[in-house]
C-alpha positions as MATLAB code, in Angstrom:
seq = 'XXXXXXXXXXXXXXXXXXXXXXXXXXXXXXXXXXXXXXXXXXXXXXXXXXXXXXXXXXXXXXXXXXXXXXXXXXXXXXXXXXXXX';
ca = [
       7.419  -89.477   48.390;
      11.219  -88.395   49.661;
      11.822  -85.799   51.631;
      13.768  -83.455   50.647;
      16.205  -80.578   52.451;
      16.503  -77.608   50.818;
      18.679  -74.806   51.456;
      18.928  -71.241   51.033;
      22.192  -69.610   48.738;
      22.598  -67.828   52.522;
      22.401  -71.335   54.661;
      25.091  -72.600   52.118;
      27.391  -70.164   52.379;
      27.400  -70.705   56.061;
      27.686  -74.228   55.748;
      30.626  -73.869   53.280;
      32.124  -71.017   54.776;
      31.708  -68.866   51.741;
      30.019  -65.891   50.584;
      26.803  -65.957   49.219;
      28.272  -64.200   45.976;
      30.383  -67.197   45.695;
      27.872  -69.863   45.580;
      25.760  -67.908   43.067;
      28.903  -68.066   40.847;
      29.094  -71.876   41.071;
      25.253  -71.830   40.469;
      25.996  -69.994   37.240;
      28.895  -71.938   36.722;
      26.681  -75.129   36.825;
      28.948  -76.512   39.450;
      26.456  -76.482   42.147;
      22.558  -77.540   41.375;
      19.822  -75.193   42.438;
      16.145  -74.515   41.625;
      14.471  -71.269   41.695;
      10.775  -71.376   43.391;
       8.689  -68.321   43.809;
      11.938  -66.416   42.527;
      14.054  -67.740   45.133;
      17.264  -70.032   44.943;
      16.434  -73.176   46.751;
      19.308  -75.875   46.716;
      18.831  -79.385   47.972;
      21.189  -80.965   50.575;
      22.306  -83.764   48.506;
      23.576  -81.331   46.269;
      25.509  -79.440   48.253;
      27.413  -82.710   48.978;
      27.777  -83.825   45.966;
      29.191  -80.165   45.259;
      31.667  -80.357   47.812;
      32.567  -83.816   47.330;
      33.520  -82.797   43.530;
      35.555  -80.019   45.176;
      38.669  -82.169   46.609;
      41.761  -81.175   45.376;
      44.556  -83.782   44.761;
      47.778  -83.294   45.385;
      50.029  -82.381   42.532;
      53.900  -84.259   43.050;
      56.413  -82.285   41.961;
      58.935  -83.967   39.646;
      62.475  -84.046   41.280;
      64.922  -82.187   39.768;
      68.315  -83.590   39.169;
      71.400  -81.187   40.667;
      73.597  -80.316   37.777;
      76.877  -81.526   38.101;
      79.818  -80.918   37.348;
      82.562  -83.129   35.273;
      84.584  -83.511   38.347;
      81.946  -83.021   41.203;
      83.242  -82.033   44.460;
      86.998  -82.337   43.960;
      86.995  -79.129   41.888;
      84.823  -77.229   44.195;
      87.447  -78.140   47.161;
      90.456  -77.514   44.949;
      88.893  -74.141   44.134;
      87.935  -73.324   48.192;
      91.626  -74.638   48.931;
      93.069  -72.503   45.935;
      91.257  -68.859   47.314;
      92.530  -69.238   51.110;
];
């Protein structure tokens, strides 16, 4: 027989950082696993890590954006500071 660590919805949103409110909405959600004994959320360790571990966010790379430009580039912007002095 394992053993097993289970939590309460308040010991994992201390662990987490969150509110308890939040982690009954990812219970709902199905995003985090949880049983209910006696009437009572009980949520295993494991689970919590595997919630978290789902949780990473990847960074999102922006594309670069090309400068418009013009037909005759920088010789018309100089002409055109050199023209208004």
């Amino acid at each position: 027989m394992s053993a097993h660590e289970f939590l309460t919805v308040a010991e994992v949103a201390t662990l987490t950082r969150l509110s308890p409110a939040a982690v009954y909405r990812a219970i709902r959600r199905g995003e985090l696993r949880a049983r209910t004994v006696c009437g009572r959320k009980r949520i295993e360790f494991v689970d919590v890590e595997a919630w978290l571990d789902e949780c990473y966010v990847e960074p999102v790379q922006q594309p670069r954006q090309k400068a418009e430009q013009h037909p005759r580039g920088l010789r018309i912007l100089l002409s055109t500071d050199e023209s208004s002095r």
